[in-house]
N, C-alpha and C positions, 0 to 999 in steps of 0.2 A: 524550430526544434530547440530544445533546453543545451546549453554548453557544456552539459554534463558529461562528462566522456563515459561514452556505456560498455566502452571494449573490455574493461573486468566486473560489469553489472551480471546480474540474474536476468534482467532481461535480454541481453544478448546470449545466454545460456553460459555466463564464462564467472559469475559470481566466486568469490572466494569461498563456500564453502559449498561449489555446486555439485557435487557428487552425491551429496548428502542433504543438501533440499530439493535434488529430485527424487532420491530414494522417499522423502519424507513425506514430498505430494503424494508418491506413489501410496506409502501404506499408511498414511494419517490423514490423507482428505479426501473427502466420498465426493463424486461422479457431480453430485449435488445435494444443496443441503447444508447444512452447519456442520462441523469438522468437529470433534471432542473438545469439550470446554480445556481452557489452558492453551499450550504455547501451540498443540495443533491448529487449534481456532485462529490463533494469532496470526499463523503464518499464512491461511487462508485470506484472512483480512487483511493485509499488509499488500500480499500476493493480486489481492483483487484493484485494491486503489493502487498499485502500478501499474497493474494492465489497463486501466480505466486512462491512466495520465498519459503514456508509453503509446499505447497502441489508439486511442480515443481522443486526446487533449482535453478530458476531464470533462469531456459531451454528459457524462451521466452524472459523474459527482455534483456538477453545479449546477442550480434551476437557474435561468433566470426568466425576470420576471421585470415588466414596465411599468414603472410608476409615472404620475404626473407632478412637479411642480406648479407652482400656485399660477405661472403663468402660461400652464398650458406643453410645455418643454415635456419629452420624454426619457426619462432614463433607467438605464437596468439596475436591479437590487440582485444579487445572487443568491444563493440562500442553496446549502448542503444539503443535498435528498438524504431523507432519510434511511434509507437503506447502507448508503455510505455513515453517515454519520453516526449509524449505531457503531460502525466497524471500526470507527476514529476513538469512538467513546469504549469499547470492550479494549483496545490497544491499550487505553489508559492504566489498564489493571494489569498489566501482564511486560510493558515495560519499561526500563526506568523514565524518572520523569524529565530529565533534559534530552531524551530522545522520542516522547513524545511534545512535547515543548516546542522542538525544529519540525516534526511533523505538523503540525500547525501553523508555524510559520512559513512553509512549507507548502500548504494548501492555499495559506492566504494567498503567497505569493504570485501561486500559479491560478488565484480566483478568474473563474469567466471559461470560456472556451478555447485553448490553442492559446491560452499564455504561458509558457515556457519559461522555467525557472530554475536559475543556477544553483537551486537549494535541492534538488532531484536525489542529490546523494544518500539524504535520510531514509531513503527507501533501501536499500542495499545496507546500510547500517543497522536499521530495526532486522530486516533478516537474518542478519551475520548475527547479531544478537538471539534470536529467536530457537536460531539453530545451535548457535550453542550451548542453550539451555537443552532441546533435543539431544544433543551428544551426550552433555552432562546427566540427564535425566534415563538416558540409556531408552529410550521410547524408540527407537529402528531398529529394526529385524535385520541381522546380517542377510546379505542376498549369497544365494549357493548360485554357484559357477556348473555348469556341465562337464 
């Protein structure tokens, strides 16, 4: 597992702005489907390649695939599904670019199945970012109490 210490992550439910991107899953991303263009979509996609790393070790994100050298030797080439790598590539637009930048560095890192990388944290950072675009942007419905 990644050295990443997950006890104030999103994926242990203890994120620093987790009040409020679980309010967000709640009323910005549907059951299934694509989430509304902008930072809703964003945090679905961010949200998806952590679950994929966190809960998976990146089973889906990376194909791999057997090549032969000239003498016959086998080795794997990886190669990003595209499903994921739309979601790498839409992140590009929505934000900034030294934090998609370590998100890439990020995937290389952790390229292949169950490699585990001390670069993890960018995932919790594009969040924290994303939501507080959300805050900023006024996009959540106060929730009423009973």
């Amino acid at each position: 597992m990644s050295n990443v210490d997950t006890s104030q992550a999103y994926w242990d439910n203890n994120g620093k702005y987790q009040e409020q991107y679980d309010r967000a899953w709640k009323q910005l991303i549907p059951a299934s489907g694509e989430a509304k263009d902008g930072l809703p979509e964003a945090l679905r996609a961010i949200s998806r390649i952590g679950y994929d790393y966190y809960n998976n070790g990146f089973c889906n994100l990376w194909r791999a695939d057997e090549e032969y050298d000239s003498d016959g030797s086998y080795y794997d080439v990886y190669r990003m599904d595209s499903y994921y790598r739309d979601m790498v590539e839409y992140l590009a637009y929505e934000i900034p670019r030294d934090l998609h930048k370590e998100l890439q560095e990020f995937l290389l890192d952790a390229q292949g199945y169950g490699n585990w990388s001390d670069k993890a944290g960018v995932i919790d950072r594009i969040i924290d970012h994303i939501i507080e675009g959300i805050i900023e942007d006024d996009l959540l419905e106060e929730e009423l109490v009973d």
